[in-house]
C-alpha positions in Angstrom: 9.6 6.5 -16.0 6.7 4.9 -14.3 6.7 1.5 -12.0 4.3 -1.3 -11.3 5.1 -2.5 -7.4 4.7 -5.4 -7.1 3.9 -6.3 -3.2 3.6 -10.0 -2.0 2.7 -10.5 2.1 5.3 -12.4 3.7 2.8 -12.7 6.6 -0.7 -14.3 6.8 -3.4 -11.8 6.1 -4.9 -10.9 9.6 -1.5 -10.3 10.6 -1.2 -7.7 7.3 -4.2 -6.2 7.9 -3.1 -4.6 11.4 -0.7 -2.5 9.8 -3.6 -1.9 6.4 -4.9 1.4 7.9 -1.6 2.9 8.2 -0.6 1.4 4.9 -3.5 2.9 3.0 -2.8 6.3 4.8 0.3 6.2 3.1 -0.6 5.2 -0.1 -3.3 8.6 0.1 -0.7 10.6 0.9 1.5 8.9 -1.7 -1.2 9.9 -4.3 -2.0 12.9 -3.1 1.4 13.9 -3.7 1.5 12.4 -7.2 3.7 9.8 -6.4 1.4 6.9 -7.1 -1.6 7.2 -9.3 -3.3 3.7 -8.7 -3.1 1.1 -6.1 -5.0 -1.9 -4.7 -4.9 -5.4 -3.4 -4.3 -8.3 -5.9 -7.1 -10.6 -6.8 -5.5 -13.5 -5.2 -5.7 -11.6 -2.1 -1.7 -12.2 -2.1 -0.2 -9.1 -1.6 -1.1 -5.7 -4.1 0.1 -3.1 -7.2 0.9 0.0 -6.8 1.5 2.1 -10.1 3.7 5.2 -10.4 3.5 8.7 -11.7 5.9 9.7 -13.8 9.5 9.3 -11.1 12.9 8.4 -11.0 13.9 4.7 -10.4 14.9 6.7 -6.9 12.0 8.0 -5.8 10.4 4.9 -6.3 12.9 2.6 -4.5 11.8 5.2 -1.7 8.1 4.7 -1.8 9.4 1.2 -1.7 11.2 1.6 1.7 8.2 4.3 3.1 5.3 1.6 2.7 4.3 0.7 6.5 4.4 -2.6 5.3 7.9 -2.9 4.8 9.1 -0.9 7.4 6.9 -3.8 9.1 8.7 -6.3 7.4 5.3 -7.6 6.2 5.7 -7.4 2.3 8.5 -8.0 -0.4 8.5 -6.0 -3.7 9.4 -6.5 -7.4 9.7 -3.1 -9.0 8.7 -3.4 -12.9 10.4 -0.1 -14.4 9.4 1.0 -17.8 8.6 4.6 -20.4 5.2 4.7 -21.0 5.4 6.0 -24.8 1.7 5.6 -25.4 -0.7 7.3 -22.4 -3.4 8.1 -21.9 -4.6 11.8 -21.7 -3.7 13.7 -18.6 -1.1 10.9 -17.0 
């Protein structure tokens, strides 16, 4: 099962962005442990994605509650869920 995170800020930016460089340590970490395989900041510079390996609706309800930003209270989440029956190679 793979998950799109959905993150909005709940906070103006420059308050967000004091917590970023812990955030995106995290989100390394997260992909270096093959956790999450993408991530980035939304166009509309609203909040961000953060896509999924191949976890349990568990593991990513964890990442969920791990992200510096919410343990900041900074972000909310919508967690899109869904089997990826058509990938591309190596994912």
């Amino acid at each position: 099962m793979f998950h799109a995170l959905v993150l909005t800020y709940l906070q103006p930016l420059d308050v967000v962005d004091q917590t970023r460089p812990a955030h995106v340590a995290w989100i390394g970490e997260e992909i270096a442990a093959g956790r999450l395989i993408l991530a980035g900041r939304r166009e509309t510079g609203t909040g961000g994605v953060l896509i999924t390996g191949d976890v349990d609706s568990d593991t990513a309800d964890d990442l969920i509650a791990a992200d510096p930003y919410t343990v900041a209270g900074l972000v909310s989440y919508e967690k899109l869920s869904f089997n990826a029956s058509l990938r591309a190679p190596g994912l």
